[in-house]
KESE-907190 format. One record per atom (N, C-alpha, C): atom name; residue number from 1; x, y, z. Coordinates in Angstrom, 1 decimal. Each point is the difference from the previous one (the first is absolute). Layout:
<pt pakol="CA" vexvo="NUM" east="X" north="Y" up="Z"/>
...
***
This chain:
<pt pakol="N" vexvo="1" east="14.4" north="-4.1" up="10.1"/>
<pt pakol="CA" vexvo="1" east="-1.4" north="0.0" up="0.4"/>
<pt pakol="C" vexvo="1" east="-0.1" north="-0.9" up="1.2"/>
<pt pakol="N" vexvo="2" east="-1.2" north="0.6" up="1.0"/>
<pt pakol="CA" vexvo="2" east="-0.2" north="-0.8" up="1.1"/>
<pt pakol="C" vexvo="2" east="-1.2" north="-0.3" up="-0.2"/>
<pt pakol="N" vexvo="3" east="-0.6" north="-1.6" up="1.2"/>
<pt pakol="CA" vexvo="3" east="-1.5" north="-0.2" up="0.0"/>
<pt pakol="C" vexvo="3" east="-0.1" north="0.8" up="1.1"/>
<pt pakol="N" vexvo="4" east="-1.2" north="0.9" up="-0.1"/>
<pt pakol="CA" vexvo="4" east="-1.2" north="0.2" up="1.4"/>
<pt pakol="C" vexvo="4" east="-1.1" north="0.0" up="0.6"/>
<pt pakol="N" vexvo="5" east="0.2" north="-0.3" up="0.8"/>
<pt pakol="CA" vexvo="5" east="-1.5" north="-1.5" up="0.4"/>
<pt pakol="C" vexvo="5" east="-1.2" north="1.0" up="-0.3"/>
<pt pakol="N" vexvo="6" east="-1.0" north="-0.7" up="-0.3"/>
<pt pakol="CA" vexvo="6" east="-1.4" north="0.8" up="-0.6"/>
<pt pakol="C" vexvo="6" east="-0.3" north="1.1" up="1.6"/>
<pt pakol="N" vexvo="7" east="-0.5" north="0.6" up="0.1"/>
<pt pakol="CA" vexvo="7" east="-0.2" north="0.9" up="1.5"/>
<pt pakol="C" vexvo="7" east="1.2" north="0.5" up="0.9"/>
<pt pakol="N" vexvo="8" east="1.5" north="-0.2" up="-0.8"/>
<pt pakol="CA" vexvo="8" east="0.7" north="0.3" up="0.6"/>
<pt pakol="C" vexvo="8" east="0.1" north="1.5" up="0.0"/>
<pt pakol="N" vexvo="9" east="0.6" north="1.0" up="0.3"/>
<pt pakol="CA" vexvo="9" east="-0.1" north="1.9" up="0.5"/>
<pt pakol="C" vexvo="9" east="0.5" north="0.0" up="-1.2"/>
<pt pakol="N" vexvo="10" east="1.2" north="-1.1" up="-0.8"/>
<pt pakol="CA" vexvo="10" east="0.7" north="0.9" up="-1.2"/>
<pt pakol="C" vexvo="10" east="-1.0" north="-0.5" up="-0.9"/>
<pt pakol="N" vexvo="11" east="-1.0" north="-0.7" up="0.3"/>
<pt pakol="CA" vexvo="11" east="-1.1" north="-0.4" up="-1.6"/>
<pt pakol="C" vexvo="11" east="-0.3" north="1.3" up="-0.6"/>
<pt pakol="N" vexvo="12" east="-0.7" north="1.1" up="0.8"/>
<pt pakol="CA" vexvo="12" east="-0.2" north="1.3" up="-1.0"/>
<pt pakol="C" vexvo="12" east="1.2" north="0.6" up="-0.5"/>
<pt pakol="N" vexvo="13" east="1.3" north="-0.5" up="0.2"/>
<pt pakol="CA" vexvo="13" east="0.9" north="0.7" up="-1.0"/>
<pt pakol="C" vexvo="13" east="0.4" north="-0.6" up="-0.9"/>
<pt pakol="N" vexvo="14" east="0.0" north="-1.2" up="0.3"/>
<pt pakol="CA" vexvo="14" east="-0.2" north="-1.1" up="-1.2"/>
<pt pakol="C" vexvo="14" east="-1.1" north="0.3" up="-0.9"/>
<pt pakol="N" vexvo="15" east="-0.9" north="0.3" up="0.3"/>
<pt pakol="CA" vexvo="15" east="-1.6" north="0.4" up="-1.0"/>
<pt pakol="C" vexvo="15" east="0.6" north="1.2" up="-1.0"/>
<pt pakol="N" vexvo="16" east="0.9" north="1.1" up="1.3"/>
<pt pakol="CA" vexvo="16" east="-0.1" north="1.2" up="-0.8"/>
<pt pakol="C" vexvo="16" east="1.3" north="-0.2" up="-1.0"/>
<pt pakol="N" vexvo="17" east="1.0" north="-0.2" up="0.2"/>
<pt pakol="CA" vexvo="17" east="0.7" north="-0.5" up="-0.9"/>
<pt pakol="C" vexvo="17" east="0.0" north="-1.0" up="-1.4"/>
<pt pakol="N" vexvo="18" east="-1.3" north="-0.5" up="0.2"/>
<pt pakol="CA" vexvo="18" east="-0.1" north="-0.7" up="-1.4"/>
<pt pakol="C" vexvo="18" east="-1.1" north="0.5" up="-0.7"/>
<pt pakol="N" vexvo="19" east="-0.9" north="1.4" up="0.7"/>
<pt pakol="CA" vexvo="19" east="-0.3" north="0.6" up="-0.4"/>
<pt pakol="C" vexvo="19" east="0.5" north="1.4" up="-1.0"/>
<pt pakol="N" vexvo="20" east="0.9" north="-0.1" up="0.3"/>
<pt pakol="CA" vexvo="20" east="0.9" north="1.7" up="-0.2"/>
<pt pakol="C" vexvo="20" east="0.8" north="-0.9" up="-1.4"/>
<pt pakol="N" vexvo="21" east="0.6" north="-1.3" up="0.0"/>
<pt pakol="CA" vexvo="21" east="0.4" north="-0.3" up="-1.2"/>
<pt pakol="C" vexvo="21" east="-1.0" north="-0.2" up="-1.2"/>
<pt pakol="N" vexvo="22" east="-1.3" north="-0.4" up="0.5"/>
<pt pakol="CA" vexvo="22" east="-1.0" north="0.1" up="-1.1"/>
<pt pakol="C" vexvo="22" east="-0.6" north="1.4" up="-1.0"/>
<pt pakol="N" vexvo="23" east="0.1" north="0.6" up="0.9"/>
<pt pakol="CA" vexvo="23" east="0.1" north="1.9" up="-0.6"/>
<pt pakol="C" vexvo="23" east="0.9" north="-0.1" up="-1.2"/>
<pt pakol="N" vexvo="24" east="-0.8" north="0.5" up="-1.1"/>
<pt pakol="CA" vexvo="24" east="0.6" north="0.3" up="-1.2"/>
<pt pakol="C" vexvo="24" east="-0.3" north="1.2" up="-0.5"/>
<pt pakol="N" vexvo="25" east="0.7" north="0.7" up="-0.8"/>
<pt pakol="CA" vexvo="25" east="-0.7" north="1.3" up="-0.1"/>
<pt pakol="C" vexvo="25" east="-0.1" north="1.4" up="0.5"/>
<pt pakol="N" vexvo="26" east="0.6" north="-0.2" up="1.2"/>
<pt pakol="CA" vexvo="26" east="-0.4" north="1.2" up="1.0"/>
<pt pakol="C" vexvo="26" east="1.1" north="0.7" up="0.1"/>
<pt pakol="N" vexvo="27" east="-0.1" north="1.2" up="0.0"/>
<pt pakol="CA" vexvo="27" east="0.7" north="0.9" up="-0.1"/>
<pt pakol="C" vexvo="27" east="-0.1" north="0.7" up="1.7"/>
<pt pakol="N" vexvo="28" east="1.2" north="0.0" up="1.0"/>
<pt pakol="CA" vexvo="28" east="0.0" north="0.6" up="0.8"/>
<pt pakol="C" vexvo="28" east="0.0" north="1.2" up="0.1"/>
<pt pakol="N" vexvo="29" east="-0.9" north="0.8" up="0.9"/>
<pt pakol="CA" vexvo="29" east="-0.8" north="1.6" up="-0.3"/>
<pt pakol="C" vexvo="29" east="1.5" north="0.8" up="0.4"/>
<pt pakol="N" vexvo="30" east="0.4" north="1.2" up="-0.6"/>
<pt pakol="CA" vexvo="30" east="0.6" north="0.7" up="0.7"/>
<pt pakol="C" vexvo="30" east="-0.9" north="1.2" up="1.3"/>
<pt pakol="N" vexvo="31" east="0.4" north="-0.2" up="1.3"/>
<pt pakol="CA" vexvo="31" east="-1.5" north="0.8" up="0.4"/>
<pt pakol="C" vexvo="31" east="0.4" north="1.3" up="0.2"/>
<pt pakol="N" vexvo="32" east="1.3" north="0.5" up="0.0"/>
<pt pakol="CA" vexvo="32" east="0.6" north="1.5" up="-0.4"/>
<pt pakol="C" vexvo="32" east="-0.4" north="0.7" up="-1.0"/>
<pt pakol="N" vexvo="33" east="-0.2" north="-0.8" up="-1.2"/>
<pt pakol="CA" vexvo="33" east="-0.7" north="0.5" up="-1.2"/>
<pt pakol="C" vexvo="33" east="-1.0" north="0.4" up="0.1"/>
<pt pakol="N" vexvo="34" east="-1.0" north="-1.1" up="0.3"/>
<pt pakol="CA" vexvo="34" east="-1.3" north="-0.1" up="0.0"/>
<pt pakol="C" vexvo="34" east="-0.8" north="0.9" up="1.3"/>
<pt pakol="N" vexvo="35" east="0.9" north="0.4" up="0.8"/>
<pt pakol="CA" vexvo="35" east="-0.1" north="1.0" up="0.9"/>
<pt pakol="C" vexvo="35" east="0.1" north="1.3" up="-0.2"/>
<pt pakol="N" vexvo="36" east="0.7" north="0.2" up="-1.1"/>
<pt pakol="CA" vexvo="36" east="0.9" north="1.1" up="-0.1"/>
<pt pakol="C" vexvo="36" east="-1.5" north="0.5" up="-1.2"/>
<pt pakol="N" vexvo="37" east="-0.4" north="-1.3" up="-0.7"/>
<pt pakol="CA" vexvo="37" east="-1.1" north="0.7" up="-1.2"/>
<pt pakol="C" vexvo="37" east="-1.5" north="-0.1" up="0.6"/>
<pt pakol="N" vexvo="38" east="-0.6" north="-0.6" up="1.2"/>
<pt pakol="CA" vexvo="38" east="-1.0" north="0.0" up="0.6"/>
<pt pakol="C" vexvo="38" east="-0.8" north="0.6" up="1.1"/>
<pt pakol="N" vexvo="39" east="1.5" north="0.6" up="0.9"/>
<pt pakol="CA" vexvo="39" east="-0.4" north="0.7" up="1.3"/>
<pt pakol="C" vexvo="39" east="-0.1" north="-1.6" up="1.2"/>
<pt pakol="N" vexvo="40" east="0.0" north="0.6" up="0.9"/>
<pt pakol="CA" vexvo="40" east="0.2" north="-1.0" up="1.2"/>
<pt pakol="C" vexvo="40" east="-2.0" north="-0.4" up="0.2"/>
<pt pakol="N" vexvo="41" east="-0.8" north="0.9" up="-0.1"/>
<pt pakol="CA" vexvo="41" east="-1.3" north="-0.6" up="-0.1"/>
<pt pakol="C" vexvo="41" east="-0.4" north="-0.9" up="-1.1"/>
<pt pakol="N" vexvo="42" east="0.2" north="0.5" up="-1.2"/>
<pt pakol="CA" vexvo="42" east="-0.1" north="-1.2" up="-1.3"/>
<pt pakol="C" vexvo="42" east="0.1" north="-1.0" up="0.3"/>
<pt pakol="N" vexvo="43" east="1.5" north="-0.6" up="0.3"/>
<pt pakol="CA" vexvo="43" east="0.8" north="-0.4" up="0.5"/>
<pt pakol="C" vexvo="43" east="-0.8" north="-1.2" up="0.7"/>
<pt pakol="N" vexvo="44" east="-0.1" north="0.4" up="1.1"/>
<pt pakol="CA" vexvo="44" east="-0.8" north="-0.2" up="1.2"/>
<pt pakol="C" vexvo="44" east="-1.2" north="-0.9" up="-0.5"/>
<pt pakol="N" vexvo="45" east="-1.0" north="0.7" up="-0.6"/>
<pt pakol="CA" vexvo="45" east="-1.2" north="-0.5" up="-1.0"/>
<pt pakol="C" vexvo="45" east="0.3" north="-1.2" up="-0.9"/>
<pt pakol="N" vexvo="46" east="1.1" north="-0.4" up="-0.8"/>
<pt pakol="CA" vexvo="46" east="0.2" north="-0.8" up="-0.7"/>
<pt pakol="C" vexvo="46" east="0.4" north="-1.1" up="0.8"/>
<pt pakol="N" vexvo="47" east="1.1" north="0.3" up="1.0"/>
<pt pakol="CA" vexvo="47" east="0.6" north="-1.3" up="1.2"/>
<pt pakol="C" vexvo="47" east="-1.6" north="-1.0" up="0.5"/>
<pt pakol="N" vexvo="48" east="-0.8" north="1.4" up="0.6"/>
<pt pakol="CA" vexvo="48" east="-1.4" north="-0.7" up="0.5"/>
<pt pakol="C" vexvo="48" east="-1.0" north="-0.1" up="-0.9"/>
<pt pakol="N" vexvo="49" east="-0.2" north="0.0" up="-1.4"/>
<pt pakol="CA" vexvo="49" east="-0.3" north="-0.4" up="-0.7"/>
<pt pakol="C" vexvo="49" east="-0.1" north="-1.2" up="-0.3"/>
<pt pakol="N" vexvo="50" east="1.3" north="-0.9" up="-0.4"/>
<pt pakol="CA" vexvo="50" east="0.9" north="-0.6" up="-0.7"/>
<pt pakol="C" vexvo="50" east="-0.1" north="-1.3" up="1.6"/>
<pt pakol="N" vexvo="51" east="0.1" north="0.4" up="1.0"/>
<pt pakol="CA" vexvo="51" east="0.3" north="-0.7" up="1.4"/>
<pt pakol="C" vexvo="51" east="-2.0" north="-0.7" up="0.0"/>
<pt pakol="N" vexvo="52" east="-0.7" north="1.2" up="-0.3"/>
<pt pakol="CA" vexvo="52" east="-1.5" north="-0.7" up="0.0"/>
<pt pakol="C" vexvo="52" east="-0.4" north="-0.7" up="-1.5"/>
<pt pakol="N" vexvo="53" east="0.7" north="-0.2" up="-1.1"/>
<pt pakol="CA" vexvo="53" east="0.1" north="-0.8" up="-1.0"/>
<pt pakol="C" vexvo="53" east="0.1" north="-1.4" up="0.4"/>
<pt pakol="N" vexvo="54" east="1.7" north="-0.1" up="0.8"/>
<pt pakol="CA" vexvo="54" east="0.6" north="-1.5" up="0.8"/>
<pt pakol="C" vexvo="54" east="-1.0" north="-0.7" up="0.6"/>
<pt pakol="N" vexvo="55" east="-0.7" north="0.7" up="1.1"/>
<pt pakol="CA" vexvo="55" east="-0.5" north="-0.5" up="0.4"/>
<pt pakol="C" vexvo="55" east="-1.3" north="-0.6" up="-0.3"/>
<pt pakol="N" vexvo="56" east="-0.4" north="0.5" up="-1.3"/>
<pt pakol="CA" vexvo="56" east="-1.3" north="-0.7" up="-0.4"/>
<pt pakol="C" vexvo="56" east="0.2" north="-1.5" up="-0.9"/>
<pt pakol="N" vexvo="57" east="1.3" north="0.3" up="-0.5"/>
<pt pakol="CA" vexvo="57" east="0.9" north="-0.7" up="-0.4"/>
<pt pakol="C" vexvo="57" east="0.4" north="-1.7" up="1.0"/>
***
């Protein structure tokens, strides 16, 4: 492990990496599948769905 200084460029990868160890639970999407059963529009609808969820978030 390293320190890095608060505002340093690598702080957001520092954020996102102790973010991504906190995730429990999650199951990574297969998107071949989920493509293969939705169509590329569905598809599409759920991504920007799911993207205007985050953000209210």
């Amino acid at each position: 492990m390293e320190q890095v200084k608060y505002g340093s460029e690598w702080a957001p990868w520092v954020r996102a990496a102790r973010t991504m160890v906190e995730l429990r639970g999650v199951t990574p999407a297969d998107l071949d599948r989920e493509f293969a059963a939705l169509g590329r529009d569905r598809l599409e609808e759920e991504f920007a769905r799911i993207a205007a969820l985050m953000a209210v978030a």
